[in-house]
C-alpha positions as CSV (number, residue, x, y, z in Angstrom):
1,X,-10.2,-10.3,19.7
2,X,-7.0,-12.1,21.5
3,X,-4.8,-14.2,19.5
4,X,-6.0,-17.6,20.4
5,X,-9.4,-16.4,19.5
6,X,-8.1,-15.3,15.6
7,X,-5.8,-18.4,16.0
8,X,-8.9,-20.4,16.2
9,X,-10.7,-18.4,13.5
10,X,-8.5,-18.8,10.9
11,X,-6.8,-22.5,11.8
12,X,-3.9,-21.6,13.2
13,X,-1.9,-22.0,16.7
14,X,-1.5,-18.8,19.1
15,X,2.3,-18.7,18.5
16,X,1.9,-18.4,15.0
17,X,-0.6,-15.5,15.7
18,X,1.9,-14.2,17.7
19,X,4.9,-14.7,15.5
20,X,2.9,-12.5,12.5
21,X,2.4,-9.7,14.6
22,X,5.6,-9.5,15.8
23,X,6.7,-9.4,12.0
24,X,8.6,-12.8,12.9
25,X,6.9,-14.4,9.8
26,X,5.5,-13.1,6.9
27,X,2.0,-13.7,5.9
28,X,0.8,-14.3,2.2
29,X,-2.2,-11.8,0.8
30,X,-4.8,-15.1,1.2
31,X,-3.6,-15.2,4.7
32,X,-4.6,-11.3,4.7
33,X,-7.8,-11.4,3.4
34,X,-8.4,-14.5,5.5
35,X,-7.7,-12.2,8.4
36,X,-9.7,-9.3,7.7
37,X,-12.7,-11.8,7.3
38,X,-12.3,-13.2,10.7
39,X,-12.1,-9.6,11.9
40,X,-15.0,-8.2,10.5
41,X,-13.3,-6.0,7.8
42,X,-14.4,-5.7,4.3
43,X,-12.0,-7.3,1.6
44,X,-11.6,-4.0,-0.2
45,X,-10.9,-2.1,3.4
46,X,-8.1,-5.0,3.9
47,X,-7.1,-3.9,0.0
48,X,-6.6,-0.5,0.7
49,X,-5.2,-0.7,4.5
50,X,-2.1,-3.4,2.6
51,X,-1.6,-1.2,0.0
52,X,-1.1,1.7,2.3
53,X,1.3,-0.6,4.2
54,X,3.3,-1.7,1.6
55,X,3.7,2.4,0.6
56,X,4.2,2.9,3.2
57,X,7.1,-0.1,4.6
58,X,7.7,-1.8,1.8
59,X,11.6,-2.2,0.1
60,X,11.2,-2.4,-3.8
61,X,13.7,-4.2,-5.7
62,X,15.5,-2.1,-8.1
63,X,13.6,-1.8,-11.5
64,X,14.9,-3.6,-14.5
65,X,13.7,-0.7,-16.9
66,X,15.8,2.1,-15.5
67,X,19.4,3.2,-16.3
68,X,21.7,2.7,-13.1
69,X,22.3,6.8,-13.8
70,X,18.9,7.2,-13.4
């Protein structure tokens, strides 16, 4: 599918398309979802592919439970 055709899809212009997958501009998990819909994906396929993503990529903040020794 080419961008203007997902642009279109979901509502959106082609650069925005573009700026997403050029991690120029975060996306929020509706947006996600909203995606894998318009691709064809199932929503728990889109669950598991973000969650692999985040293990993946994803900086944590540093917990508030643990010891700074720890």
């Amino acid at each position: 599918m080419s961008q203007t055709a997902l642009a279109n899809e979901l509502g959106h212009d082609q650069a925005m398309v573009s700026r997403i997958e050029a991690s120029q501009r975060k996306v929020s998990v509706e947006d996600i979802f909203r995606w894998g819909d318009a691709l064809g994906i199932k929503a728990s396929e889109v669950a598991l592919l973000a969650a692999e993503v985040w293990t993946a990529t994803a900086e944590r903040p540093p917990s508030l439970w643990r010891a700074e020794d720890d």
